[in-house]
N, CA, C and O of each residue as an XYZ file, in Angstrom:
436
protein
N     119.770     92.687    106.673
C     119.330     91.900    105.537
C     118.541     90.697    106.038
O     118.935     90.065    107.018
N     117.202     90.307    105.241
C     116.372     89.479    105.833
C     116.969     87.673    105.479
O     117.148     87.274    104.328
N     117.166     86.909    106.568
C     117.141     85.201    105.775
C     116.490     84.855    104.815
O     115.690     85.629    104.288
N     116.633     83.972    104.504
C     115.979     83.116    103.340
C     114.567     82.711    103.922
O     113.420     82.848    103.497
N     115.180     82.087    105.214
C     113.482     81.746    105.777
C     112.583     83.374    106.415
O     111.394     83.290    106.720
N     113.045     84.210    106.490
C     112.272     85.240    106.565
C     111.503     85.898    105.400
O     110.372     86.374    105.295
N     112.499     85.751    104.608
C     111.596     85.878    102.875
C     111.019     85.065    102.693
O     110.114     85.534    102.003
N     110.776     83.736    102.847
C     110.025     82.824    102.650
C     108.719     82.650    103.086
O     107.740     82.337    102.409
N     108.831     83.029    105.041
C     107.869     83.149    105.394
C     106.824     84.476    105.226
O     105.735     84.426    105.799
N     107.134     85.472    104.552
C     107.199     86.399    104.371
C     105.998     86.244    103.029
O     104.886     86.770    103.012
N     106.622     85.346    101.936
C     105.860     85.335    100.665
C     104.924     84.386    101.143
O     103.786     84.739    100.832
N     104.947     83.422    101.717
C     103.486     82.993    102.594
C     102.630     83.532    102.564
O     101.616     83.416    101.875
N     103.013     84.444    103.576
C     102.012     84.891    104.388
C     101.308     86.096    103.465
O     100.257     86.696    103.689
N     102.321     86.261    102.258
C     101.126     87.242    101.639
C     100.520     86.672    100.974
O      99.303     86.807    101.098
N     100.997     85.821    100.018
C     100.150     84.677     99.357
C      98.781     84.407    100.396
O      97.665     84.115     99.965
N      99.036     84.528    101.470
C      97.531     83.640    102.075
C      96.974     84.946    102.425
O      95.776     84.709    102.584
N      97.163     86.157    102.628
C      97.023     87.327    102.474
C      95.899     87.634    101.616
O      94.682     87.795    101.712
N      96.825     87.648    100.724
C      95.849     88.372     99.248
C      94.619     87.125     98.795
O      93.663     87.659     98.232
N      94.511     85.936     98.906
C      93.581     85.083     98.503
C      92.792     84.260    100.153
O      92.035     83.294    100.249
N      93.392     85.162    101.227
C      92.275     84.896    102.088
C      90.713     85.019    102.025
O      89.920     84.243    102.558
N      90.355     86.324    101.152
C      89.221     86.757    101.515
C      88.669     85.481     99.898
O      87.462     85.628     99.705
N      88.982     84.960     99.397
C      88.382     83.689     98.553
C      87.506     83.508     98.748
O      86.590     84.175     98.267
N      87.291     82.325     99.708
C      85.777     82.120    100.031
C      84.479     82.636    100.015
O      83.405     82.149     99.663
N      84.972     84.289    100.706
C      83.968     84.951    101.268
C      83.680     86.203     99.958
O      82.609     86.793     99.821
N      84.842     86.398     99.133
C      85.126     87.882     98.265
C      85.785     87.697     97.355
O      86.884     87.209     97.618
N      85.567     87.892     96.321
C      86.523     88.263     94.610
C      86.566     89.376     94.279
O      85.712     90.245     94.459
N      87.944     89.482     93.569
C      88.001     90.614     92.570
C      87.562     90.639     91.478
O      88.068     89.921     90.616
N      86.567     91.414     91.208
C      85.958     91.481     89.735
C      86.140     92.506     88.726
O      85.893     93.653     89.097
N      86.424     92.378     87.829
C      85.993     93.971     86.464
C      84.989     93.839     85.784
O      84.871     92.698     85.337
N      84.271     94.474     85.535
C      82.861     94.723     85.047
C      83.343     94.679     83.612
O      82.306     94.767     82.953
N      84.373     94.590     82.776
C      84.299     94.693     81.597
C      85.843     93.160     81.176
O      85.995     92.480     80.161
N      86.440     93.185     82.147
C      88.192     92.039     81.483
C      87.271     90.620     81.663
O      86.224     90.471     82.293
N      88.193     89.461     80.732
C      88.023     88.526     81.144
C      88.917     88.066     82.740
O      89.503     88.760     83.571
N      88.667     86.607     82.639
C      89.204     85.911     83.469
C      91.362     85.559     83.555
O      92.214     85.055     84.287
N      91.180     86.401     81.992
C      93.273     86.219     82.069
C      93.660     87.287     82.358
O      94.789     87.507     82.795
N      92.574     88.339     82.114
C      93.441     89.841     82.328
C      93.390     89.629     84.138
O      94.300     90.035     84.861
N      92.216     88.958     84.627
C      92.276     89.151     86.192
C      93.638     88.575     86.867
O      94.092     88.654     88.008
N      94.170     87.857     85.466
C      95.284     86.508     86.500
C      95.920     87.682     86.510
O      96.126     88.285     87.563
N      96.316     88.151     85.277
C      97.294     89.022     84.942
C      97.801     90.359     86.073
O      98.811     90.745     86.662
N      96.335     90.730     85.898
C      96.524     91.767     87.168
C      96.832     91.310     88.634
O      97.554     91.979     89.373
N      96.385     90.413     88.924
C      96.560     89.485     90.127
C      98.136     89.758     90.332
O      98.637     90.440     91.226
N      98.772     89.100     89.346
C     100.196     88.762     89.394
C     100.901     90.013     89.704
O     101.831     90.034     90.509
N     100.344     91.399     88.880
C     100.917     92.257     88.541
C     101.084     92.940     89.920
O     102.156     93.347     90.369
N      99.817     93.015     90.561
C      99.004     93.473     91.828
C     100.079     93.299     93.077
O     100.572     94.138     93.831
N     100.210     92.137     93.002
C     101.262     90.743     94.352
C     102.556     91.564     94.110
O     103.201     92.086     95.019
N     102.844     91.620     92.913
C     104.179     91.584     92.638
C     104.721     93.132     93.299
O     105.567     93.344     94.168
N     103.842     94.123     92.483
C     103.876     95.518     92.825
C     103.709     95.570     95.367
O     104.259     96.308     96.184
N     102.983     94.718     95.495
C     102.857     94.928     96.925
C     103.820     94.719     97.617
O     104.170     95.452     98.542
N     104.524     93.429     97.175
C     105.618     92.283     98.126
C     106.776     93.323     97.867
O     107.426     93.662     98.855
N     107.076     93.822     96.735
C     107.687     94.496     96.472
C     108.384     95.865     97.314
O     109.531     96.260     97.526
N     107.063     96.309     97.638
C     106.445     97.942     98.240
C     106.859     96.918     99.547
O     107.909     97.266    100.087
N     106.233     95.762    100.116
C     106.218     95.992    101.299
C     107.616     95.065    101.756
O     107.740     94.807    102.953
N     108.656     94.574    100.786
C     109.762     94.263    101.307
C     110.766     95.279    101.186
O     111.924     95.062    101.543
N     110.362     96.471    100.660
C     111.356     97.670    100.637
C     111.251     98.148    102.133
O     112.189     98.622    102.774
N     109.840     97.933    102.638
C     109.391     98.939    103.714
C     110.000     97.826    105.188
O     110.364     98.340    106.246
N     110.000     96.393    104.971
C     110.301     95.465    105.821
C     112.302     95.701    106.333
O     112.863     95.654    107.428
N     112.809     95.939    104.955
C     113.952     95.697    104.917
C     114.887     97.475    105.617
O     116.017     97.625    106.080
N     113.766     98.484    105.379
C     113.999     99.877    106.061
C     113.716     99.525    107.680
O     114.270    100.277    108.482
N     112.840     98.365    108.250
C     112.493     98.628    109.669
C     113.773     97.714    109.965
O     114.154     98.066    111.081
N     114.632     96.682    109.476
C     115.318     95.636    110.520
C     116.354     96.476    110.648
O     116.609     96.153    111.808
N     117.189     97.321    110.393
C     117.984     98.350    110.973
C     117.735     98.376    112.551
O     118.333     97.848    113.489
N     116.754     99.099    112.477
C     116.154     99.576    113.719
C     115.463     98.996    114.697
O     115.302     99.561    115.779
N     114.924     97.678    114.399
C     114.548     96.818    115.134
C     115.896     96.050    115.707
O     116.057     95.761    116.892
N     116.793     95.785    114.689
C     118.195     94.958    115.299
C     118.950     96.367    116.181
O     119.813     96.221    117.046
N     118.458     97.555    115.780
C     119.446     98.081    116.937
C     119.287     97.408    118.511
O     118.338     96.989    119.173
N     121.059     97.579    118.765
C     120.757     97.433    120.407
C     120.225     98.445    121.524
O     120.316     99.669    121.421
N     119.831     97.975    122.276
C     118.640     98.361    123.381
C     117.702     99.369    123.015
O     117.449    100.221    123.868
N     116.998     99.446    121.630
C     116.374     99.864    120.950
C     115.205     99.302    121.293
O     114.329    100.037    121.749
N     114.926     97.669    121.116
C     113.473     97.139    121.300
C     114.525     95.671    122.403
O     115.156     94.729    121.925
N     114.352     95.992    123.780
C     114.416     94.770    124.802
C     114.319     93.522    124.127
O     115.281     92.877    123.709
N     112.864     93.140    124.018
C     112.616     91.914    122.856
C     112.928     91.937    121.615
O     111.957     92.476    121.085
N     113.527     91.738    120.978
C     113.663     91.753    119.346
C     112.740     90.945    118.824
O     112.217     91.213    117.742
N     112.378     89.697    119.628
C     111.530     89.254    118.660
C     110.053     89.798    118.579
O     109.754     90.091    117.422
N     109.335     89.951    119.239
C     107.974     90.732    119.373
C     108.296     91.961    118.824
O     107.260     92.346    118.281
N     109.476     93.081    118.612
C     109.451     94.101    117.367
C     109.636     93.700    116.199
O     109.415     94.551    115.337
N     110.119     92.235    115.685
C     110.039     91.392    114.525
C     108.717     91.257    114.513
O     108.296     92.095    113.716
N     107.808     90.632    114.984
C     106.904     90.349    114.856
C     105.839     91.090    114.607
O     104.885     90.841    113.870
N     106.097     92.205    115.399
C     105.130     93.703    115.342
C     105.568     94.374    113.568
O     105.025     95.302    112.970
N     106.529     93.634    113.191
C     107.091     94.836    112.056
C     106.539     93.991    111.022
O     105.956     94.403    110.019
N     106.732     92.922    111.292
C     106.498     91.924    110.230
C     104.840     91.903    109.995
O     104.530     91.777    108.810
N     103.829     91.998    110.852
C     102.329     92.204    111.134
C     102.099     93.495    110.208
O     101.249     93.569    109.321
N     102.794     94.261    110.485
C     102.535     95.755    110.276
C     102.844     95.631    108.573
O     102.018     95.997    107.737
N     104.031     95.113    108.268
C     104.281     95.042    106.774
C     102.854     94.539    105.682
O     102.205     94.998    104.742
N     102.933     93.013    106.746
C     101.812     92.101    105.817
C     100.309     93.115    106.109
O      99.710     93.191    105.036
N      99.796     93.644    106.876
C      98.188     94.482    106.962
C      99.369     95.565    105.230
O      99.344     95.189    104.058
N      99.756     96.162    105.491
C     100.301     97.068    104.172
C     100.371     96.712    103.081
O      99.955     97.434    102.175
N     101.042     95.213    102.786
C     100.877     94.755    102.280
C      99.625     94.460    101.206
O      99.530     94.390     99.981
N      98.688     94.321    102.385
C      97.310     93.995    101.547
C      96.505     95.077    101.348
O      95.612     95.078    100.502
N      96.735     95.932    102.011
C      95.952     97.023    101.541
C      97.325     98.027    100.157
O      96.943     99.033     99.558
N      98.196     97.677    100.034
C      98.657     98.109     99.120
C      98.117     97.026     97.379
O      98.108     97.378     96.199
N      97.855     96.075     97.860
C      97.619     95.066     96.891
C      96.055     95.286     96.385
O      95.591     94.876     95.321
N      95.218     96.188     97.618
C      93.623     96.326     97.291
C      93.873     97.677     96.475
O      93.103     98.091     95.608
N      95.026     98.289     96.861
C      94.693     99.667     96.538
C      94.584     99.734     94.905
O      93.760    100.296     94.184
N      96.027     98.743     94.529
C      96.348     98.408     93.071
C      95.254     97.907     92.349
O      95.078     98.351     91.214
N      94.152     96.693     92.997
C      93.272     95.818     92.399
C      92.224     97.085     91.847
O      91.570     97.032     90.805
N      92.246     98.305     92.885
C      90.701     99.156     92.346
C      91.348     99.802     91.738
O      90.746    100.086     90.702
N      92.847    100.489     91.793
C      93.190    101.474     90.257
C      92.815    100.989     89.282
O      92.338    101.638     88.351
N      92.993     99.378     89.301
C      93.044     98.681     87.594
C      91.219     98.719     87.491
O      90.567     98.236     86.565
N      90.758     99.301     88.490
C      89.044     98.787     87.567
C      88.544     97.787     88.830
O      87.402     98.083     89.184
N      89.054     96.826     89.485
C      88.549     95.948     90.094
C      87.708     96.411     91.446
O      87.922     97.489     91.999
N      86.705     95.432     91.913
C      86.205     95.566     93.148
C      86.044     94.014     93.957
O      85.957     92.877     93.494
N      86.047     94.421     95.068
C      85.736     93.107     96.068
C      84.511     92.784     96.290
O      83.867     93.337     97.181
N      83.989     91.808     95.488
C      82.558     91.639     95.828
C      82.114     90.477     96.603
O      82.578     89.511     95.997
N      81.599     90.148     97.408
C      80.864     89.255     98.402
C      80.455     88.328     97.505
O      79.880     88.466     96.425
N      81.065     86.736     98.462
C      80.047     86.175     97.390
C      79.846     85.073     98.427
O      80.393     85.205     99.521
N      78.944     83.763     98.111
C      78.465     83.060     99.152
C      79.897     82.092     99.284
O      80.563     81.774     98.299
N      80.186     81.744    100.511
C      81.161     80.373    100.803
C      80.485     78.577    100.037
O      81.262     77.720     99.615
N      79.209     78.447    100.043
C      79.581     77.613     99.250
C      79.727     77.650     97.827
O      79.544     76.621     97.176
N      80.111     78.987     97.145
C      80.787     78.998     95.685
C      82.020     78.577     95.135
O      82.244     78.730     93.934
């Protein structure tokens, strides 16, 4: 079972995850406003963290086994990497079912 500060750091890091590409990329629909995007946004995060704390909480078994991984922490770390990349591509996958795309846009926007 994960700590508090592992869930914590955990919703971080997807939070900065999913609104990294900001600057550079948005999600758009060619037809919703601007609440259906929150909406889906929310819906999007929620459905990923979800997916990818089911999939986080199946690897610490096996990472806490003994003499399974020498280092535990670098297979934490490797698992935890591996979750959050899933993470976001589970969160892109959701954004284009609903209609959305990632479109480029300039950094000073």
């Amino acid at each position: 079972m994960k700590t508090s500060a592992e869930t914590a750091a955990f919703a971080i890091a997807l939070t900065f995850l999913t609104s990294a590409c900001s600057p550079s990329a948005r999600w758009e629909h060619p037809v919703l406003n601007e609440r259906y995007w929150s909406y889906d946004v929310d819906a999007c995060e929620g459905k990923a963290w979800s997916e990818a704390e089911r999939d986080l909480a199946f690897r610490q078994p096996i990472i806490n086994s003994p003499g399974k991984w020498p280092d535990r922490s670098l297979a934490r770390n490797m698992a935890r990497y591996s979750v959050q990349k899933e993470a976001e591509g589970l969160f892109a996958t959701c954004m284009k079912s609903r209609g959305y795309r990632l479109v480029k846009t300039n950094k000073e926007e």
